[in-house]
C-alpha positions as CSV (number, residue, x, y, z in Angstrom):
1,X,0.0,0.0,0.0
2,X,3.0,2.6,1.0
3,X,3.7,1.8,-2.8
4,X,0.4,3.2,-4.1
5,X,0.3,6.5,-1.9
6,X,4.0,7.3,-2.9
7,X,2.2,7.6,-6.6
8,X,-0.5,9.4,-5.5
9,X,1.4,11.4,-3.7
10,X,3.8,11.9,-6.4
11,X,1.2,12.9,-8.9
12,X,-0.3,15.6,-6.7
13,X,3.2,16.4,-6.1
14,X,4.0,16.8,-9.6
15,X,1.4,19.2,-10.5
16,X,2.2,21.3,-7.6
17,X,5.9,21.6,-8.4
18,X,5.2,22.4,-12.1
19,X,3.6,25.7,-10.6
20,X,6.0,26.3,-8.3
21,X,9.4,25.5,-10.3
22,X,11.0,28.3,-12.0
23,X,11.1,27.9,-16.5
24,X,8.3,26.7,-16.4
25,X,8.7,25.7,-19.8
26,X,10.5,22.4,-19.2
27,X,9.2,19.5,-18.8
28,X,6.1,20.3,-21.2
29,X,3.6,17.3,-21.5
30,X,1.4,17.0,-18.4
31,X,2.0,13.1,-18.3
32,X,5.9,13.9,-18.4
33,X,5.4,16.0,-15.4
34,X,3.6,13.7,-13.9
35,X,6.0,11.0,-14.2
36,X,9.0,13.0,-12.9
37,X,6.8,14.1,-9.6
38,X,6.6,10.3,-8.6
39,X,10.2,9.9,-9.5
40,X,10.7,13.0,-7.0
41,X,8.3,11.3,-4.5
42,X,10.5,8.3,-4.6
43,X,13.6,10.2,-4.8
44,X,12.3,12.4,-1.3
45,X,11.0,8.5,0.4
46,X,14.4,7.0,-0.7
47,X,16.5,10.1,1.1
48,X,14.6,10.2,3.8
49,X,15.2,7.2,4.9
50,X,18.8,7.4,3.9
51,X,18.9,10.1,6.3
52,X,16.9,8.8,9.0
53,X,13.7,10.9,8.9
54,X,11.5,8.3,8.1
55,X,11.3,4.7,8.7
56,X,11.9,1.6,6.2
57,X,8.0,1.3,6.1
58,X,7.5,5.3,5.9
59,X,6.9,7.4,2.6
60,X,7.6,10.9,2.1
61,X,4.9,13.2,2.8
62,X,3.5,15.8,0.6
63,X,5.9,18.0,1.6
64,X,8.8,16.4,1.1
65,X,7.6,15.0,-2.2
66,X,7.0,18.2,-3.7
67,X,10.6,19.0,-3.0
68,X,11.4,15.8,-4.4
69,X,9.7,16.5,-7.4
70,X,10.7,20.3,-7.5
71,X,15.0,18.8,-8.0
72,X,13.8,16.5,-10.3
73,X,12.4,19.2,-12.9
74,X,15.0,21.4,-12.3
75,X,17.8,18.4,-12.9
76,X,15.3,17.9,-16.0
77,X,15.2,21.5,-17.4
78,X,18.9,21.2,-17.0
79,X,19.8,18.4,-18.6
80,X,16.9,18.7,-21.7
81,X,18.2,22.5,-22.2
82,X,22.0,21.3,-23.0
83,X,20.4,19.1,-25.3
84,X,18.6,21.1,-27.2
């Protein structure tokens, strides 16, 4: 179950941080976006744990993911402007 509200979360995440992340331009498909939000959930659940704030069986929360998901467009916008 943690599994499925680290999606969720993610996705409501995502959306957030696409408002909130400066260029706004980049990524530009809603499903894109989407996608890197969970990867920033994961990312926030995965370093949190590393660091000790949460537990092995504990996600990140909303918080935590948006800021996940925030690093993970800007890491995006980064890497997909010195390729175009």
């Amino acid at each position: 179950m943690g599994f499925i509200w680290t999606i969720l979360i993610g996705f409501i995440a995502g959306v957030i941080a696409k408002f909130v992340t400066p260029g706004r331009n980049e990524p530009s498909g809603f499903i894109l976006t989407t996608i890197l939000g969970i990867v920033g959930a994961f990312l926030a659940t995965w370093l949190g744990q590393a660091m000790g704030w949460y537990s092995a069986d504990e996600g990140a929360g909303l918080i935590g993911a948006i800021v996940g998901a925030v690093i993970v467009l800007v890491i995006w916008g980064m890497v997909s402007r010195k390729r175009g």
